[in-house]
C-alpha positions in Angstrom: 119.8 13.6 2.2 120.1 9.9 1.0 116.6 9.9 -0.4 117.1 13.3 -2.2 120.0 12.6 -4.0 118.7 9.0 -4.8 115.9 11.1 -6.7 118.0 13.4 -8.5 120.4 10.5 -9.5 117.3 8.4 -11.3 115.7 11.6 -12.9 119.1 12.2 -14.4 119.6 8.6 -15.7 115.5 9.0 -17.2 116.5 12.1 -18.9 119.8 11.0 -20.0 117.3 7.9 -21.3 114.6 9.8 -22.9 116.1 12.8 -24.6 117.1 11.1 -27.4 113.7 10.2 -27.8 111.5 13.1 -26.9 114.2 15.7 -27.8 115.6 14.0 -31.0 114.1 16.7 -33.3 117.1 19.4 -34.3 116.2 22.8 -34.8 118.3 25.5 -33.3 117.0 28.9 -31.6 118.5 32.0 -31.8 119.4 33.6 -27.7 122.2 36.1 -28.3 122.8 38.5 -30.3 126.4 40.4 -30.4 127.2 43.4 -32.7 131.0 43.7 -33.1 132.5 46.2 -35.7 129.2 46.6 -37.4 128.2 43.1 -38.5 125.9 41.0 -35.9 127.1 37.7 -34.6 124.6 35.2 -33.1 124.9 32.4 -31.1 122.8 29.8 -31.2 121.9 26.7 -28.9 119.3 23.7 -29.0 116.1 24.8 -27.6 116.0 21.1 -26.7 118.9 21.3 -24.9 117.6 23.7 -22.3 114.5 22.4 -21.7 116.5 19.1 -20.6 118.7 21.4 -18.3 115.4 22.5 -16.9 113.9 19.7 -16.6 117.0 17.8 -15.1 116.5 20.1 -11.9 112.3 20.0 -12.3 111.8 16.1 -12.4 112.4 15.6 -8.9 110.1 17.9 -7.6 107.6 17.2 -10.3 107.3 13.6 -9.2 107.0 14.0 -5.6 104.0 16.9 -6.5 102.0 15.8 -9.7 102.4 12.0 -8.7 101.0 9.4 -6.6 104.5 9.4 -5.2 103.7 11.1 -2.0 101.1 9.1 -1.0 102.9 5.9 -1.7 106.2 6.7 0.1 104.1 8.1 3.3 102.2 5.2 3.7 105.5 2.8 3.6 107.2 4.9 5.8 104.2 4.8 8.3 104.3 1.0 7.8 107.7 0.9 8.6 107.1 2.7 12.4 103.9 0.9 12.6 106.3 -2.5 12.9 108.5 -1.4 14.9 111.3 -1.0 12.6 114.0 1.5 12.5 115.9 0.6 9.4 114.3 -1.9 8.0 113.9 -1.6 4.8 116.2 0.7 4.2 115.0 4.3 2.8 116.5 3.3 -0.5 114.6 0.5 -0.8 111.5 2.5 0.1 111.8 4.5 -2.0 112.4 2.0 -5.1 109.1 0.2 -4.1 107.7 3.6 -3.9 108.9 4.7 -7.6 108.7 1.3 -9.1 104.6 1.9 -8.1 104.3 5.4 -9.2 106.0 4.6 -12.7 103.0 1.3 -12.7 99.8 3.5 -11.8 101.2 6.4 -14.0 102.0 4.4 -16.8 98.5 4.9 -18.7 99.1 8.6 -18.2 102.5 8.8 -19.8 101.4 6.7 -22.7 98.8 9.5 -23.2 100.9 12.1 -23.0 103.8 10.7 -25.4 101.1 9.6 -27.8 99.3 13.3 -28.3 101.9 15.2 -26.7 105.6 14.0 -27.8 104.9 12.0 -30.7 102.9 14.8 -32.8 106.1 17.8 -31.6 108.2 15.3 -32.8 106.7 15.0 -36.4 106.6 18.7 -36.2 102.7 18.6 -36.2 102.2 21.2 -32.9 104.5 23.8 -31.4 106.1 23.2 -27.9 103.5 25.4 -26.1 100.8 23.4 -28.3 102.6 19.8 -26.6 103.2 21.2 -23.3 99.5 22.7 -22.5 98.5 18.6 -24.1 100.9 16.8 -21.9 99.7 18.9 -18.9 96.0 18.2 -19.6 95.8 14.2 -18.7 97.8 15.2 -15.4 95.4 17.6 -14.4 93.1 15.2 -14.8 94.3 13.1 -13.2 95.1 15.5 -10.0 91.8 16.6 -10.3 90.4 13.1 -9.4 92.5 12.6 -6.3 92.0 15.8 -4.8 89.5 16.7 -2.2 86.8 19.3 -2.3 88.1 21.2 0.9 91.6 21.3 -0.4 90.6 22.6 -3.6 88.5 25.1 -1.8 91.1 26.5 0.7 93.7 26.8 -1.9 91.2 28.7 -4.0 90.8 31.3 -1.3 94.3 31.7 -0.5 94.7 32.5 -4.3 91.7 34.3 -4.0 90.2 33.2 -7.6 86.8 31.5 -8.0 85.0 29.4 -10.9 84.9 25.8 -11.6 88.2 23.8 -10.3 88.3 22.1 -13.6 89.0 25.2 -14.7 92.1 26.5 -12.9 95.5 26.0 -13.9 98.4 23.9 -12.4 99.4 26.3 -10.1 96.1 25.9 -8.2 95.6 22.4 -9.0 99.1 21.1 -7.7 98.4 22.5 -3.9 95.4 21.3 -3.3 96.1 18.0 -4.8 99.6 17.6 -2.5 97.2 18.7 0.3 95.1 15.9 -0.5 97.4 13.0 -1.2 98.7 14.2 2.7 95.4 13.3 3.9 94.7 10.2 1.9 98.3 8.9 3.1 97.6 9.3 6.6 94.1 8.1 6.5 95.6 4.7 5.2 98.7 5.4 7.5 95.9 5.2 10.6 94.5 1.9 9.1 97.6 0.5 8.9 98.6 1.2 12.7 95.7 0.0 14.3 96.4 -3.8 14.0 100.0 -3.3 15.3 98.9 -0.9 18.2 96.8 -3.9 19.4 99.4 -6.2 19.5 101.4 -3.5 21.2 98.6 -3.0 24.1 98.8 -6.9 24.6 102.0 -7.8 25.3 102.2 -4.5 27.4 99.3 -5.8 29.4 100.9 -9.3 29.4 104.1 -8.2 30.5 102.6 -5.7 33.0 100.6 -8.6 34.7 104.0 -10.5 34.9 105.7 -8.4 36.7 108.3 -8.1 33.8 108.3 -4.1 33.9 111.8 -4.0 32.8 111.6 -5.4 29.4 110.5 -3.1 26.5 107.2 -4.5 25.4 108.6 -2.8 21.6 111.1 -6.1 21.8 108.8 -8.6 22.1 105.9 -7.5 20.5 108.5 -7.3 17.3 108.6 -10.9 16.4 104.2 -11.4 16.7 104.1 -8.2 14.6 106.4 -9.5 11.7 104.7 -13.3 12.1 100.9 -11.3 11.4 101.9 -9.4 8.9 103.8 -12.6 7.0 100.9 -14.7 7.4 98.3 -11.9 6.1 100.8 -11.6 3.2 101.1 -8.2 4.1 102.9 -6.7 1.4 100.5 -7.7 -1.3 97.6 -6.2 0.7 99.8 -3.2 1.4 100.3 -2.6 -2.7 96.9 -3.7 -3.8 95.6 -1.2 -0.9 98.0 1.5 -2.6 97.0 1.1 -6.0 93.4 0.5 -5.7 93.0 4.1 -3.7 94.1 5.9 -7.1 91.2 7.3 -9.5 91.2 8.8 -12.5 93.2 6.7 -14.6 90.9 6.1 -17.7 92.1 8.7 -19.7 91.0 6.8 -23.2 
Protein backbone atom coordinates (compact mmCIF):
# COMPACT_ATOMS: atom_id res chain seq x y z
CA UNK A 1 0.00 0.00 0.00
CA UNK A 2 2.99 2.28 0.95
CA UNK A 3 4.65 1.71 -2.42
CA UNK A 4 1.27 2.37 -4.37
CA UNK A 5 0.40 5.50 -3.08
CA UNK A 6 4.20 6.58 -3.13
CA UNK A 7 3.61 6.11 -7.04
CA UNK A 8 0.48 7.85 -7.48
CA UNK A 9 1.76 10.82 -5.24
CA UNK A 10 4.97 11.41 -7.72
CA UNK A 11 2.90 10.91 -11.03
CA UNK A 12 0.64 13.58 -9.64
CA UNK A 13 3.49 16.04 -8.67
CA UNK A 14 5.07 15.09 -12.63
CA UNK A 15 1.78 15.96 -14.15
CA UNK A 16 1.09 18.86 -11.98
CA UNK A 17 4.88 19.66 -13.38
CA UNK A 18 4.55 19.00 -16.92
CA UNK A 19 1.03 20.15 -18.00
CA UNK A 20 1.95 23.47 -18.24
CA UNK A 21 4.39 22.44 -20.62
CA UNK A 22 2.98 19.67 -22.71
CA UNK A 23 -0.66 20.90 -22.36
CA UNK A 24 -0.05 24.69 -22.53
CA UNK A 25 -1.82 24.96 -25.98
CA UNK A 26 -5.63 26.34 -25.39
CA UNK A 27 -8.24 25.18 -27.59
CA UNK A 28 -11.47 24.15 -26.19
CA UNK A 29 -13.70 21.07 -27.45
CA UNK A 30 -17.16 20.96 -27.55
CA UNK A 31 -18.78 17.55 -25.19
CA UNK A 32 -22.34 18.54 -24.39
CA UNK A 33 -24.88 19.75 -26.07
CA UNK A 34 -28.31 20.94 -24.18
CA UNK A 35 -31.40 22.24 -26.11
CA UNK A 36 -33.58 24.30 -23.66
CA UNK A 37 -36.64 26.32 -25.03
CA UNK A 38 -35.43 25.91 -28.59
CA UNK A 39 -31.91 27.46 -28.63
CA UNK A 40 -28.86 24.98 -28.02
CA UNK A 41 -26.52 25.57 -25.16
CA UNK A 42 -23.00 23.91 -25.17
CA UNK A 43 -20.65 23.36 -22.66
CA UNK A 44 -17.33 23.31 -23.33
CA UNK A 45 -14.06 22.03 -21.49
CA UNK A 46 -10.22 21.71 -22.30
CA UNK A 47 -9.53 18.70 -24.27
CA UNK A 48 -6.17 19.12 -22.34
CA UNK A 49 -7.74 19.01 -19.28
CA UNK A 50 -9.05 15.53 -19.64
CA UNK A 51 -6.30 13.95 -21.03
CA UNK A 52 -4.39 15.10 -17.75
CA UNK A 53 -7.36 13.56 -15.59
CA UNK A 54 -6.60 10.46 -17.63
CA UNK A 55 -3.39 10.42 -17.49
CA UNK A 56 -3.23 11.26 -13.67
CA UNK A 57 -4.78 7.69 -12.95
CA UNK A 58 -2.72 5.99 -16.22
CA UNK A 59 0.97 7.08 -15.22
CA UNK A 60 1.28 4.80 -12.52
CA UNK A 61 0.43 1.79 -14.26
CA UNK A 62 2.18 3.04 -17.44
CA UNK A 63 5.49 3.13 -15.60
CA UNK A 64 5.48 -0.08 -13.94
CA UNK A 65 4.38 -1.72 -17.71
CA UNK A 66 6.20 0.29 -20.57
CA UNK A 67 9.30 0.85 -18.28
CA UNK A 68 12.40 -0.68 -17.07
CA UNK A 69 10.71 -0.09 -13.76
CA UNK A 70 9.83 -3.60 -13.10
CA UNK A 71 12.88 -5.03 -13.66
CA UNK A 72 14.80 -2.63 -11.57
CA UNK A 73 12.57 -2.69 -8.41
CA UNK A 74 12.54 -6.74 -8.61
CA UNK A 75 15.97 -7.05 -8.66
CA UNK A 76 16.43 -4.61 -5.46
CA UNK A 77 13.89 -6.28 -3.69
CA UNK A 78 15.54 -9.68 -4.38
CA UNK A 79 18.87 -8.02 -3.16
CA UNK A 80 17.31 -6.96 -0.18
CA UNK A 81 16.26 -10.88 0.88
CA UNK A 82 19.39 -12.06 -0.63
CA UNK A 83 21.17 -10.01 2.49
CA UNK A 84 19.27 -10.95 4.84
CA UNK A 85 17.42 -7.81 5.43
CA UNK A 86 13.87 -7.28 6.39
CA UNK A 87 13.54 -3.55 6.27
CA UNK A 88 16.42 -2.36 5.26
CA UNK A 89 16.23 -0.04 2.92
CA UNK A 90 13.08 0.83 3.41
CA UNK A 91 10.44 0.20 0.39
CA UNK A 92 10.44 3.92 -0.10
CA UNK A 93 13.81 4.15 -0.60
CA UNK A 94 13.63 1.24 -3.09
CA UNK A 95 11.59 2.50 -4.78
CA UNK A 96 13.34 6.03 -5.25
CA UNK A 97 16.53 4.21 -6.41
CA UNK A 98 14.35 2.29 -8.57
CA UNK A 99 12.54 5.49 -10.26
CA UNK A 100 15.52 7.71 -10.05
CA UNK A 101 17.08 4.76 -12.61
CA UNK A 102 14.08 4.37 -14.77
CA UNK A 103 13.81 8.26 -15.33
CA UNK A 104 18.07 7.90 -16.22
CA UNK A 105 17.86 4.82 -18.81
CA UNK A 106 14.54 6.39 -20.15
CA UNK A 107 15.74 9.68 -20.42
CA UNK A 108 16.84 9.40 -24.30
CA UNK A 109 13.43 8.04 -25.01
CA UNK A 110 11.48 10.93 -23.52
CA UNK A 111 13.69 13.45 -25.22
CA UNK A 112 12.54 11.66 -28.40
CA UNK A 113 9.22 11.66 -27.82
CA UNK A 114 8.95 15.45 -26.53
CA UNK A 115 11.04 16.49 -29.46
CA UNK A 116 8.68 14.76 -32.48
CA UNK A 117 5.85 14.10 -30.38
CA UNK A 118 4.97 17.28 -27.87
CA UNK A 119 6.93 19.91 -29.34
CA UNK A 120 5.32 19.73 -33.04
CA UNK A 121 1.26 19.33 -31.16
CA UNK A 122 2.33 22.08 -29.42
CA UNK A 123 3.13 24.41 -32.45
CA UNK A 124 -0.02 22.96 -33.84
CA UNK A 125 2.00 21.12 -36.62
CA UNK A 126 0.11 17.37 -35.99
CA UNK A 127 -3.14 16.38 -34.43
CA UNK A 128 -3.26 14.60 -31.01
CA UNK A 129 -3.75 11.17 -32.67
CA UNK A 130 -0.85 12.21 -35.12
CA UNK A 131 1.47 12.93 -31.55
CA UNK A 132 0.11 10.06 -29.62
CA UNK A 133 0.74 7.18 -32.41
CA UNK A 134 4.66 9.29 -32.52
CA UNK A 135 5.17 9.25 -28.92
CA UNK A 136 4.08 5.55 -28.77
CA UNK A 137 6.51 4.54 -31.54
CA UNK A 138 10.13 4.97 -29.71
CA UNK A 139 8.49 3.01 -26.75
CA UNK A 140 7.59 0.23 -28.72
CA UNK A 141 10.82 0.26 -29.72
CA UNK A 142 12.13 0.22 -27.12
CA UNK A 143 9.82 -2.75 -25.61
CA UNK A 144 10.43 -4.49 -28.56
CA UNK A 145 14.24 -4.76 -27.80
CA UNK A 146 13.80 -6.12 -24.32
CA UNK A 147 11.32 -8.60 -24.89
CA UNK A 148 11.92 -12.26 -25.56
CA UNK A 149 10.99 -14.28 -28.52
CA UNK A 150 8.83 -16.89 -26.43
CA UNK A 151 7.00 -14.18 -24.70
CA UNK A 152 6.19 -12.47 -27.79
CA UNK A 153 5.15 -15.72 -29.18
CA UNK A 154 2.75 -17.02 -26.40
CA UNK A 155 1.05 -13.69 -26.10
CA UNK A 156 0.54 -13.82 -29.89
CA UNK A 157 -1.34 -17.10 -29.51
CA UNK A 158 -3.44 -16.13 -26.68
CA UNK A 159 -4.54 -13.15 -28.87
CA UNK A 160 -4.59 -15.36 -31.57
CA UNK A 161 -3.10 -12.86 -34.31
CA UNK A 162 0.09 -13.63 -36.40
CA UNK A 163 2.67 -11.52 -38.58
CA UNK A 164 5.76 -9.82 -37.76
CA UNK A 165 5.99 -8.64 -33.87
CA UNK A 166 7.20 -5.28 -35.07
CA UNK A 167 4.14 -5.10 -36.42
CA UNK A 168 1.54 -5.47 -33.57
CA UNK A 169 0.23 -2.86 -31.49
CA UNK A 170 0.75 -1.90 -27.75
CA UNK A 171 -1.72 -4.15 -26.56
CA UNK A 172 0.33 -7.15 -27.71
CA UNK A 173 3.58 -5.62 -27.29
CA UNK A 174 3.07 -4.54 -23.48
CA UNK A 175 2.41 -8.37 -22.30
CA UNK A 176 4.93 -9.98 -23.67
CA UNK A 177 7.48 -7.37 -22.78
CA UNK A 178 6.19 -7.37 -18.77
CA UNK A 179 6.53 -11.08 -19.26
CA UNK A 180 9.98 -10.65 -20.25
CA UNK A 181 11.34 -8.03 -17.91
CA UNK A 182 9.86 -10.85 -15.15
CA UNK A 183 12.32 -13.25 -16.49
CA UNK A 184 15.26 -10.90 -16.99
CA UNK A 185 14.63 -9.76 -13.21
CA UNK A 186 14.87 -12.97 -11.82
CA UNK A 187 17.55 -14.26 -13.96
CA UNK A 188 19.73 -11.30 -12.37
CA UNK A 189 17.77 -11.91 -9.01
CA UNK A 190 19.43 -15.79 -9.20
CA UNK A 191 22.97 -14.12 -9.89
CA UNK A 192 22.64 -12.00 -7.21
CA UNK A 193 21.71 -14.81 -4.53
CA UNK A 194 24.28 -17.13 -5.25
CA UNK A 195 27.23 -15.35 -3.49
CA UNK A 196 25.08 -14.76 -0.32
CA UNK A 197 23.73 -18.41 -0.32
CA UNK A 198 27.36 -19.49 -0.06
CA UNK A 199 28.09 -17.55 2.72
CA UNK A 200 24.89 -18.83 4.21
CA UNK A 201 26.01 -22.74 3.72
CA UNK A 202 29.34 -21.78 5.58
CA UNK A 203 28.54 -20.45 8.67
CA UNK A 204 25.69 -23.17 8.75
CA UNK A 205 28.31 -25.75 8.38
CA UNK A 206 30.58 -23.85 10.76
CA UNK A 207 28.13 -23.49 13.32
CA UNK A 208 26.87 -27.04 12.77
CA UNK A 209 30.42 -28.51 13.38
CA UNK A 210 30.39 -26.37 16.66
CA UNK A 211 27.83 -27.71 18.24
CA UNK A 212 26.20 -24.15 18.23
CA UNK A 213 22.73 -25.53 16.82
CA UNK A 214 20.84 -22.99 18.70
CA UNK A 215 21.97 -19.83 17.10
CA UNK A 216 20.35 -18.76 13.72
CA UNK A 217 23.16 -19.05 11.18
CA UNK A 218 20.75 -15.80 9.39
CA UNK A 219 22.38 -13.75 12.55
CA UNK A 220 25.69 -14.27 11.99
CA UNK A 221 26.06 -14.76 8.52
CA UNK A 222 24.52 -10.94 8.41
CA UNK A 223 27.55 -9.00 9.31
CA UNK A 224 30.14 -11.19 6.54
CA UNK A 225 27.29 -10.66 4.05
CA UNK A 226 27.10 -6.72 4.48
CA UNK A 227 31.27 -6.63 4.90
CA UNK A 228 31.37 -8.57 1.04
CA UNK A 229 29.13 -6.67 -0.41
CA UNK A 230 30.86 -3.16 1.02
CA UNK A 231 34.12 -4.28 -0.03
CA UNK A 232 32.92 -5.39 -3.71
CA UNK A 233 31.23 -1.93 -3.74
CA UNK A 234 28.20 -3.55 -4.26
CA UNK A 235 25.89 -1.03 -5.08
CA UNK A 236 27.76 0.30 -8.06
CA UNK A 237 28.00 -3.21 -9.49
CA UNK A 238 24.36 -3.70 -8.62
CA UNK A 239 23.37 -0.29 -10.91
CA UNK A 240 25.98 -0.67 -13.57
CA UNK A 241 24.52 -4.52 -13.74
CA UNK A 242 20.96 -2.84 -14.02
CA UNK A 243 21.56 -0.41 -16.55
CA UNK A 244 23.89 -2.21 -18.80
CA UNK A 245 21.04 -5.25 -19.20
CA UNK A 246 18.80 -2.56 -21.06
CA UNK A 247 18.89 -2.41 -25.05
CA UNK A 248 17.41 -0.48 -27.38
CA UNK A 249 18.17 2.91 -26.37
CA UNK A 250 19.60 4.42 -29.60
CA UNK A 251 16.63 5.85 -30.93
CA UNK A 252 18.71 8.76 -33.02
Amino acid sequence: MKSRSLIASLAGLALMFISSHAFAQGGDISLLSVVNHGDTQEYSVKLQVLILMTLVGLLPTLVLMMTCFTRFIIVLSLLRQAMGLQQSPPNRILIGIALSLTMLVMRPIGINIYDHAVVPFENDQITLSEALATGAKPLKRFMLAQTDKKAMAQIMTIADVKGDPAAQDLSIVIPAYVLSELKTAFQIGFMIYIPFLVIDLIVASVLMAMGMMMLSPLIVSLPFKLMLFVLIDGWSLTVGTLTSSIRGLGLG
